[in-house]
Legacy VTK file of the C-alpha trace (Angstrom):
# vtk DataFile Version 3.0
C-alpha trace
ASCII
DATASET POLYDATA
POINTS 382 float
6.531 -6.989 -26.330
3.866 -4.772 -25.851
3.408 -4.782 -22.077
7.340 -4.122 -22.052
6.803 -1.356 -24.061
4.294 -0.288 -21.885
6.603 -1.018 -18.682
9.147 1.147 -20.441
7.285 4.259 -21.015
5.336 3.942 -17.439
9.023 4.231 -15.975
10.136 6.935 -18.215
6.887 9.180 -16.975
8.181 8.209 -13.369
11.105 9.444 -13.827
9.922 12.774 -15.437
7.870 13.752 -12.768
8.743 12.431 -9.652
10.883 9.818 -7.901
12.259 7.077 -8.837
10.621 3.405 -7.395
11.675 1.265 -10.081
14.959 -0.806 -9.147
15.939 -2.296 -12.329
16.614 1.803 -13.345
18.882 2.791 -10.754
21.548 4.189 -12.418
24.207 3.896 -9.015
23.221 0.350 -8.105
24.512 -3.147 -9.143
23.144 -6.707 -8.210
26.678 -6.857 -6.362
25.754 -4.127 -3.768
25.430 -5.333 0.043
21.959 -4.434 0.041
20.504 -5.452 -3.427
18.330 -7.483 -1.935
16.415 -5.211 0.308
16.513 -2.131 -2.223
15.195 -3.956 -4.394
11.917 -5.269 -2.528
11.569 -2.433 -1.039
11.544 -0.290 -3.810
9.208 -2.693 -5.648
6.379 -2.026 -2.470
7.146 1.809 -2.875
8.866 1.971 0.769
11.997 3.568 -0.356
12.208 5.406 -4.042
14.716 6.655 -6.239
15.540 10.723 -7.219
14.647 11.989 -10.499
17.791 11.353 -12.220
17.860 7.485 -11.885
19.954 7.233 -8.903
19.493 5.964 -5.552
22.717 7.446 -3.893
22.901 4.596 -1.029
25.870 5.965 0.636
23.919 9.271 0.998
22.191 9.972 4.587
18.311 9.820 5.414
16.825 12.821 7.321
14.941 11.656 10.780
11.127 13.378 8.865
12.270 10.906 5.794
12.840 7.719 7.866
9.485 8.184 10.145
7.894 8.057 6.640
9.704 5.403 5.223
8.760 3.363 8.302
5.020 3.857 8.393
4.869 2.622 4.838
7.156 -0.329 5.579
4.610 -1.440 8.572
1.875 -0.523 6.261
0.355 1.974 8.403
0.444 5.356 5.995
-3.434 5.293 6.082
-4.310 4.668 9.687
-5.632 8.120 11.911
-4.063 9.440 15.128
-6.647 10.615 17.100
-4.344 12.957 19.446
-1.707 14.422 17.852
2.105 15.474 19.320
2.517 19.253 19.348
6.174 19.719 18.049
7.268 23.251 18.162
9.728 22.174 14.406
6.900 20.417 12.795
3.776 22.208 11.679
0.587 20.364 10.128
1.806 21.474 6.505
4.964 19.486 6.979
5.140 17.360 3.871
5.861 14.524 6.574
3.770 15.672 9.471
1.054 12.643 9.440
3.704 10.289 9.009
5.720 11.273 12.194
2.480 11.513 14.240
1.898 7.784 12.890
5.422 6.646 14.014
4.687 8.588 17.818
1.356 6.637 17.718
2.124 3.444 17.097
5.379 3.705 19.849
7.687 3.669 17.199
9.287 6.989 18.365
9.222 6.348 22.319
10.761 9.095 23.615
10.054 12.586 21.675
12.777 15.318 22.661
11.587 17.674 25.882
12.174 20.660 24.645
9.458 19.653 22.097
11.170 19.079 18.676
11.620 16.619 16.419
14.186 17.933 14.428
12.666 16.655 11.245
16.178 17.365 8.819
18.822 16.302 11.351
19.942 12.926 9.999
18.713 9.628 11.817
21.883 8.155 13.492
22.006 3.941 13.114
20.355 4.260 16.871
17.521 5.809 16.222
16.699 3.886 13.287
17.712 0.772 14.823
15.773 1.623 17.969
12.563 2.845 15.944
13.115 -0.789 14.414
12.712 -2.419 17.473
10.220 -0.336 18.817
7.895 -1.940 16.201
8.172 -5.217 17.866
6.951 -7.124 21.067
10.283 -8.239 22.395
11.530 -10.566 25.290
12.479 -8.196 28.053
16.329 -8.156 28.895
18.619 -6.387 31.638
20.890 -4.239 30.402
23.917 -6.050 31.484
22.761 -8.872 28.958
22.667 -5.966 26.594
26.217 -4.775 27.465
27.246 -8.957 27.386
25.797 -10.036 23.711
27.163 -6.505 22.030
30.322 -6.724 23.811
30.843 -10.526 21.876
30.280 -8.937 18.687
31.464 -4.961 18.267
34.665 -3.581 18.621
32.998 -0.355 19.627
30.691 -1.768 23.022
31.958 0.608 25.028
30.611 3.665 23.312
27.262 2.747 22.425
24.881 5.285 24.417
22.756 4.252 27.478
19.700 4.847 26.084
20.795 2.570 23.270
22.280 -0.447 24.932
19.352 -2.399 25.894
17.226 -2.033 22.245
20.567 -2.700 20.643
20.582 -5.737 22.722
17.554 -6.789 21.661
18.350 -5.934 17.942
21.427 -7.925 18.157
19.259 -11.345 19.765
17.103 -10.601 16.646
19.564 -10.552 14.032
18.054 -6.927 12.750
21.892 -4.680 13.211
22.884 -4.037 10.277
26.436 -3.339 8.824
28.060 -2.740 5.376
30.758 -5.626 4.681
33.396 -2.742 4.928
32.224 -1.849 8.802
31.774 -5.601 10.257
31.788 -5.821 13.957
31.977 -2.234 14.348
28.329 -0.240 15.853
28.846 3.340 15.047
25.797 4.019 16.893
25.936 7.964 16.600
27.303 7.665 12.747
23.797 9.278 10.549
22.771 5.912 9.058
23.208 6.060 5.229
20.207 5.091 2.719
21.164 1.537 2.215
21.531 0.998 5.347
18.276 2.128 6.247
16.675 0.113 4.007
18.412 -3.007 5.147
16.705 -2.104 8.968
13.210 -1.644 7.099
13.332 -5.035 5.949
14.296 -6.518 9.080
11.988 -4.811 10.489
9.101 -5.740 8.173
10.065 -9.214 8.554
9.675 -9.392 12.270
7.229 -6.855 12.451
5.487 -9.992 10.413
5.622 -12.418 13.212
5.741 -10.278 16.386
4.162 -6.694 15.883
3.843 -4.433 19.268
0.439 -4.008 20.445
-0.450 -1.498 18.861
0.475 -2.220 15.080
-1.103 -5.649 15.671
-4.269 -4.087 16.269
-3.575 -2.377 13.126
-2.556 -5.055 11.298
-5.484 -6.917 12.487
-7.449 -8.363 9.216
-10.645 -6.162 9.385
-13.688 -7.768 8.872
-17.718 -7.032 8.296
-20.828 -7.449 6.364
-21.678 -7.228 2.463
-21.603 -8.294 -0.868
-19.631 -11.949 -0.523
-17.641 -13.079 -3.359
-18.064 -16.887 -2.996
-14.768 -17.885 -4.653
-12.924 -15.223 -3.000
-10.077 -16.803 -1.079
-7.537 -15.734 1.838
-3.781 -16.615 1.996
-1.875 -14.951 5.392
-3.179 -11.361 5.186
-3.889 -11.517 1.726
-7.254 -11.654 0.323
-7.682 -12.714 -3.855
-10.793 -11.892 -5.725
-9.907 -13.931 -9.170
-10.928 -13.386 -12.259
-13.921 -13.905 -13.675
-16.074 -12.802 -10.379
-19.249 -10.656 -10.719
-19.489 -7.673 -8.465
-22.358 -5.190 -8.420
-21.526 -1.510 -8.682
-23.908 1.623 -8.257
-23.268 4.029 -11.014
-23.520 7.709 -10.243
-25.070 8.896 -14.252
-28.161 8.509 -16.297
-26.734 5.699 -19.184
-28.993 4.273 -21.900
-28.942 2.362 -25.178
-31.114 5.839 -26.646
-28.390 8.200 -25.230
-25.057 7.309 -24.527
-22.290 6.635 -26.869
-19.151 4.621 -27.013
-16.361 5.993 -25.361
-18.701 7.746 -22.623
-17.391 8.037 -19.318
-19.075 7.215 -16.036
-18.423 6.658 -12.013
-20.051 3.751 -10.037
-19.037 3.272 -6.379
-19.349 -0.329 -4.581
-22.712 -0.671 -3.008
-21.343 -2.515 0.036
-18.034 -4.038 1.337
-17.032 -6.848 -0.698
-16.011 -9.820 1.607
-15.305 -13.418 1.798
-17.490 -16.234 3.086
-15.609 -15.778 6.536
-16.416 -11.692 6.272
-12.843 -10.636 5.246
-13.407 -7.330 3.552
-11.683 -7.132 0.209
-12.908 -3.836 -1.266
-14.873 -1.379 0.935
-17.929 0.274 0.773
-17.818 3.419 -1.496
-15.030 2.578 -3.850
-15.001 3.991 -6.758
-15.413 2.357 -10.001
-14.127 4.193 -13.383
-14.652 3.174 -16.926
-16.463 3.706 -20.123
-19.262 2.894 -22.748
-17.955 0.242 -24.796
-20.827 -0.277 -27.072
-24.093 1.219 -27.542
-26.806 0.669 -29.687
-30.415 1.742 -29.499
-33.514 -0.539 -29.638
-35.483 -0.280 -32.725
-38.643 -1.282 -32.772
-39.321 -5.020 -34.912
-35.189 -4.376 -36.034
-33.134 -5.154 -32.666
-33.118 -4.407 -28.899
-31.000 -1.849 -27.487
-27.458 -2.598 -26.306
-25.533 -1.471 -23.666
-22.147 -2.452 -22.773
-19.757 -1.365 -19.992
-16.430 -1.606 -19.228
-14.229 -0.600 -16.194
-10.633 0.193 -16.233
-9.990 1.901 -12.625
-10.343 1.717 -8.912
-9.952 3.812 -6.389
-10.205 2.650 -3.074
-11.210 5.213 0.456
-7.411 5.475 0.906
-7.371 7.212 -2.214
-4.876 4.335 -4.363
-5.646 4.139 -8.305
-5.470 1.078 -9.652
-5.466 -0.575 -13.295
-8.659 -3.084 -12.973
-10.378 -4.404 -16.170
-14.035 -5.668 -16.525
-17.358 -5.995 -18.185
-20.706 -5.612 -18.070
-23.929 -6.307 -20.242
-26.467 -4.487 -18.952
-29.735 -5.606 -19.514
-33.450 -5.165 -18.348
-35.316 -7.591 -15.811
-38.176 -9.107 -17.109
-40.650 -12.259 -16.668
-40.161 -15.569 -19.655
-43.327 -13.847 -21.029
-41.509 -10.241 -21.921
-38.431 -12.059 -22.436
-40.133 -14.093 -25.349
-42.029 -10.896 -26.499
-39.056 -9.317 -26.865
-37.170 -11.863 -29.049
-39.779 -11.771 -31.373
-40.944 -8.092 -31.437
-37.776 -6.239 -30.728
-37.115 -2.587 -29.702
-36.028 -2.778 -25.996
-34.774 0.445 -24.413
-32.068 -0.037 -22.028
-31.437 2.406 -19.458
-29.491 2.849 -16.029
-30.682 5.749 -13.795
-28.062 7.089 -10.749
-28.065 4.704 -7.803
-28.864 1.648 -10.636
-27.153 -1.574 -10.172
-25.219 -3.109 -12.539
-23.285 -6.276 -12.236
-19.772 -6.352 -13.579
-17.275 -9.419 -14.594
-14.030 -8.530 -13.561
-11.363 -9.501 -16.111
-8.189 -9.064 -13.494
-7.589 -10.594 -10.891
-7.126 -8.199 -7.624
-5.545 -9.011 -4.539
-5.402 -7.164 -1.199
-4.071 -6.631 1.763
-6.725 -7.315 4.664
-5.394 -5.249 7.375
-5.476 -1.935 5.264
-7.082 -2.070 2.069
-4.088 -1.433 0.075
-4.398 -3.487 -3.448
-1.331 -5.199 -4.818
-0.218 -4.106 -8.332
LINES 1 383
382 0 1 2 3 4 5 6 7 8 9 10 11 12 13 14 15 16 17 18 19 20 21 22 23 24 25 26 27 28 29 30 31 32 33 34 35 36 37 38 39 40 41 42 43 44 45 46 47 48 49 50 51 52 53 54 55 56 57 58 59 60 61 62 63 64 65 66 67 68 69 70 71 72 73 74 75 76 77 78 79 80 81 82 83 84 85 86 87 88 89 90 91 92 93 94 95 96 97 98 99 100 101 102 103 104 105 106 107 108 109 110 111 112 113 114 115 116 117 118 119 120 121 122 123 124 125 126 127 128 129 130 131 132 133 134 135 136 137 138 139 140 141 142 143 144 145 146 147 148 149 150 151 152 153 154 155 156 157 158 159 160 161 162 163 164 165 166 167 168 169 170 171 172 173 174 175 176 177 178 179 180 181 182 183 184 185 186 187 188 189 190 191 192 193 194 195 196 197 198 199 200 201 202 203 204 205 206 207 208 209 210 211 212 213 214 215 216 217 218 219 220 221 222 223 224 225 226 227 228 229 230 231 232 233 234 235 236 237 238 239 240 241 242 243 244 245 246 247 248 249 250 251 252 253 254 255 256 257 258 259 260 261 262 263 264 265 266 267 268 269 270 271 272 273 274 275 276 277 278 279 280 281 282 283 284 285 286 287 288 289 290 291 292 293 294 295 296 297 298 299 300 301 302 303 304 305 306 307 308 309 310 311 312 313 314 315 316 317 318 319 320 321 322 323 324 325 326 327 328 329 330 331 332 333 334 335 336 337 338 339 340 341 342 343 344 345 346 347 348 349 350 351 352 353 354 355 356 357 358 359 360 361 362 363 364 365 366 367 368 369 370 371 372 373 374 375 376 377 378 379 380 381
């Protein structure tokens, strides 16, 4: 009950101050809707969100500036750097979507920007372009355009009008079963018609799916599972492009303030970062190098001399990653002094151990969460 409770009011902030990613809230939606399926993933990984009244309005359409950044976070890519940016004469670097468009021309997603050197960021994206954008994505079987013109034609009422530049990645689309149309519009392209949000989303996942098994060149460089040297979490394991450090593992941290049983008290707050990346046995990196590490004094009590030895306790609560994501993560940490048996015997009997962590100290922490993450980017699962 309480975690539902705490479900509840996380949504309810959500929807207060910003949009709207939870599914089950969707105020315009039903399980019956053509596209359930796909809204509702994709709204779970944050691809697509809601607006700040509960709806999701999928009949409504999807500016070309909104789908280039609805596709970069589909393929996962909202963190990667362009090198060489596209000058567009529309688009300016304070665009609210101006990385993610120079992401989409980077990775070939956008093949063909327009000549006269716009993008025309809040003209609508027609079911071509998004289509074609979805294809671009891929490495694809090349095929002649009167194949193209032969598989539509067997299928769509409309061949005939589907534009040249179209014909051949709608071709292609069509081999991969990635067109998409509402029950209401079977057999019928409408390649110029603005594609509406649902259907969007429904070429997102398709997308994702085959960007899964066949990515272009580019993106599978991307997606590449990025490896190195560090810290290795022995029981760390690897499933696809997923990397799981379970529960229970102890990971050093660096913290960045003075702590000590003499001088801090509970409910302190401190910063660590992660000394090195964390990897698996086969170098995987699962966290990287500089992460930072949130939390608090959970207990603190100082060493008295023949009465008790000092205590100090730690526990974490955040992390943020280089990509700058915040997430929940739980653990503990008893930090204690090195010493030989001898000290360690003196101590028992005479008591009155100080305890303290200067900046750049280690300290090792049990992590009470598991955390899993994807290997190509970073990005931790929540």
């Amino acid at each position: 009950m309480k975690n539902i409770i705490n479900s509840f009011m996380i949504v309810i902030a959500v929807l207060v101050t910003s949009s709207v990613p939870a599914f089950a809230f969707y105020s315009d939606m039903t399980s019956n809707h053509w596209a359930h399926k796909q809204i509702k993933q994709l709204s779970e990984q944050s691809v697509v969100v809601g607006y700040p009244d509960g709806s999701f309005k999928p009949d409504e359409d999807v500016t070309r500036a909104e789908f280039a950044s609805m596709a970069i976070k589909a393929l996962g890519q909202e963190h990667a750097t362009v090198a060489q940016p596209v000058k567009f004469t529309d688009v300016n670097k304070n665009f609210w979507a101006y990385d993610a468009i120079q992401k989409a021309i980077y990775f070939d997603l956008i093949s063909d920007p327009d000549k006269n050197g716009k993008f025309r960021p809040y003209d609508s994206v027609s079911r071509a372009e998004a289509l074609a954008i979805a294809v671009n994505a891929l490495t694809t079987e090349q095929i002649s355009e009167q194949k193209a013109k032969y598989v539509l034609s067997k299928v769509y009422k409309d061949s005939n009008d589907i534009p040249n530049w179209f014909i051949v990645p709608a071709g292609k689309a069509e081999i991969l079963g990635m067109i998409v149309c509402p029950p209401q519009k079977m057999g019928v392209m409408e390649a110029d018609r603005p594609a509406t949000r649902a259907e969007v989303t429904a070429i997102l996942y398709n997308m994702m799916e085959q960007a899964k098994l066949n990515p272009n060149a580019k993106l599978a460089e991307a997606m590449r599972k990025k490896t190195g040297d560090g810290y290795v979490i022995e029981n760390a394991f690897v499933q696809g492009a997923v990397g799981t450090i379970p529960a229970g593992s102890v990971v050093p941290i660096k913290v960045a303030n003075v702590m000590g049983s003499q001088i801090s008290k509970n409910g302190d707050q401190f910063i660590a970062k992660t000394p090195e990346h964390f990897i698996t046995k086969d170098k995987y990196i699962l966290l990287y190098k500089g992460t930072d590490v949130k939390g608090q004094v959970c207990q603190a009590k100082p060493g008295r001399l023949f009465i008790r030895n000092g205590v100090l306790t730690l526990s974490t609560d955040t992390i943020v990653t280089p990509n700058d994501q915040a997430v929940v993560e739980h653990g503990t940490a008893e930090v204690t002094v090195q010493k030989s048996k001898f000290m360690t015997w003196i101590r028992k009997i005479f008591k009155g151990e100080k305890i303290i962590v200067l900046p750049d100290g280690t300290v090792y922490v049990k992590l009470l969460d598991t955390i899993k993450v994807d290997l190509t980017n970073g990005w931790i699962f929540e």
